[in-house]
C-alpha positions as CSV (number, residue, x, y, z in Angstrom):
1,X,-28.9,-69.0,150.8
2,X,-28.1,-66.6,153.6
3,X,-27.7,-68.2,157.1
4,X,-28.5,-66.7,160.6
5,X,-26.0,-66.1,163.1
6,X,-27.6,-66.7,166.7
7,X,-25.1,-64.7,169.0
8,X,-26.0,-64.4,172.5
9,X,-24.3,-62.6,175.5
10,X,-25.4,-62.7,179.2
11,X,-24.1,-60.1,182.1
12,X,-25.1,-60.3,185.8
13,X,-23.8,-58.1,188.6
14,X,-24.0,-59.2,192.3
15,X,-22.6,-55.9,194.0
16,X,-19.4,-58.0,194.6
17,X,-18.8,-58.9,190.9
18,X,-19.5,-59.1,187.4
19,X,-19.6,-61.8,184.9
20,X,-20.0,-61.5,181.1
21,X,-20.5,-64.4,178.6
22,X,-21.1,-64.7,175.4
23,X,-21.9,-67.3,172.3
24,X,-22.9,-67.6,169.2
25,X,-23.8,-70.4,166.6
26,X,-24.2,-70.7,162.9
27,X,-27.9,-71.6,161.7
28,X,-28.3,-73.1,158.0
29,X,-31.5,-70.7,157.6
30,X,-32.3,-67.4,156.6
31,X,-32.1,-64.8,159.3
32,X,-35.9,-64.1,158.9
33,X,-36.7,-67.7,159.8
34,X,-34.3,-68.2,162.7
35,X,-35.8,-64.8,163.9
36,X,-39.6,-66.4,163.7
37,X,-37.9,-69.2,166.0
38,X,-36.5,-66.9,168.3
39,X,-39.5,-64.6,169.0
40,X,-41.7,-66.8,169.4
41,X,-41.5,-67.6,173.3
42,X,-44.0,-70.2,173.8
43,X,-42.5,-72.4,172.0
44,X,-39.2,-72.7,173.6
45,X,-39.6,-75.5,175.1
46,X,-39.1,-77.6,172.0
47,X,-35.9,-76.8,170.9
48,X,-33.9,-75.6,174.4
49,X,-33.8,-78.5,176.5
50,X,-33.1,-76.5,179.5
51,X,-36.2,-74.5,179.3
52,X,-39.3,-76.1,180.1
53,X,-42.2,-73.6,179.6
54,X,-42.9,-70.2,179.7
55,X,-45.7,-68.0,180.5
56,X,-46.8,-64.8,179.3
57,X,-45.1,-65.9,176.7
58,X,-44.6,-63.1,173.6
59,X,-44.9,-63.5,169.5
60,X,-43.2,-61.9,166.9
61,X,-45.8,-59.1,167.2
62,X,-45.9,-58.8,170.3
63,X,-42.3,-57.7,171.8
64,X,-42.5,-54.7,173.9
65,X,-39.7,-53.1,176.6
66,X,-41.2,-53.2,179.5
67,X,-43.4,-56.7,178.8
68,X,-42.9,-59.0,182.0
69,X,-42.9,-62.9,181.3
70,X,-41.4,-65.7,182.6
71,X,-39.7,-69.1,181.7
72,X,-38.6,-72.1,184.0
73,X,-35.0,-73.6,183.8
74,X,-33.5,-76.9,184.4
75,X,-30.1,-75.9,186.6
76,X,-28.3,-78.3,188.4
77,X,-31.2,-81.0,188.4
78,X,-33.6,-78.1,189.6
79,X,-36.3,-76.2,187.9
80,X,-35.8,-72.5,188.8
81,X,-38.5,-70.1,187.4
82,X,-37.3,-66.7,186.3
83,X,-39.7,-63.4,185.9
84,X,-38.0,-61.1,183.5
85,X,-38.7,-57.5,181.9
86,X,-38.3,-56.8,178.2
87,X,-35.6,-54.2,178.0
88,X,-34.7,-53.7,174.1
89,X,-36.1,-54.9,171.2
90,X,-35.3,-54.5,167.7
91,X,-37.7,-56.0,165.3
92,X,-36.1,-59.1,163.1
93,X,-32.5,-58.4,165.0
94,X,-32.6,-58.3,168.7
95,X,-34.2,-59.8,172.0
96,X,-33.1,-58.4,175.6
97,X,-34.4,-58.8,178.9
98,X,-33.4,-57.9,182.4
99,X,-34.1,-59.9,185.6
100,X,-33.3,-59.8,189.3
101,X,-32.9,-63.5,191.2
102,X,-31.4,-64.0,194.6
103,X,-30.0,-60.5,194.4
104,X,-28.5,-61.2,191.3
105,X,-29.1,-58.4,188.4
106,X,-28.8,-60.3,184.8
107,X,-28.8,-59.2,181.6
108,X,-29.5,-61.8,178.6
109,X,-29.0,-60.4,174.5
110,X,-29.8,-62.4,171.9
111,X,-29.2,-61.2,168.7
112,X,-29.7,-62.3,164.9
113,X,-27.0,-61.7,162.1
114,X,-26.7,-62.2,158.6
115,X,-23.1,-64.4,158.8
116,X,-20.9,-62.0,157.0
117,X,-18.6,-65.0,155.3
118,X,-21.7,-66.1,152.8
């Protein structure tokens, strides 16, 4: 069976610097599947520890640029809520979104690949 690969890379700018990071992770299911998990927002919660809701959450269907919605974080013992903006989105392959906290411009991509070494 084909497996997914998750990969995800984050960029913010501060007007003083820039950071870039990236990750990505092997999933023993088909790309279509780990997709379905993925888009589907409001469900977060219950496999990423360090998100603990979101609202205005968005489905499969339902990915648009330019959709706002938010998610709060667990950081550093805190929950911090984000409001972010749909930027891209390609259908089955591709989540971004663009935010602005404490004058901090981030980026976040998360992508879905066929792994190439199946």
């Amino acid at each position: 069976m084909p497996t997914g690969l998750i990969a995800e890379s984050f960029y913010f700018e501060t007007g003083i610097f820039e950071f870039h990071m990236s990750s990505s992770v092997l999933v023993d299911a088909p790309a279509k599947r780990v997709w379905r998990v993925i888009s589907d927002a409001a469900r977060w919660s219950e496999w990423a520890d360090v998100c603990t809701r979101v609202w205005d959450s968005l489905d499969e269907q339902t990915w648009k640029p330019g959709h706002k919605f938010g998610f709060m974080l667990k950081m550093a013992g805190k929950s911090v809520p984000f409001s972010v903006t749909v930027s891209r989105i390609k259908t089955g392959k591709l989540i971004e979104w663009k935010s602005t906290k404490f004058t901090i411009t981030a980026v976040r991509t998360i992508s879905i690949e066929l792994d190439n070494d199946q």
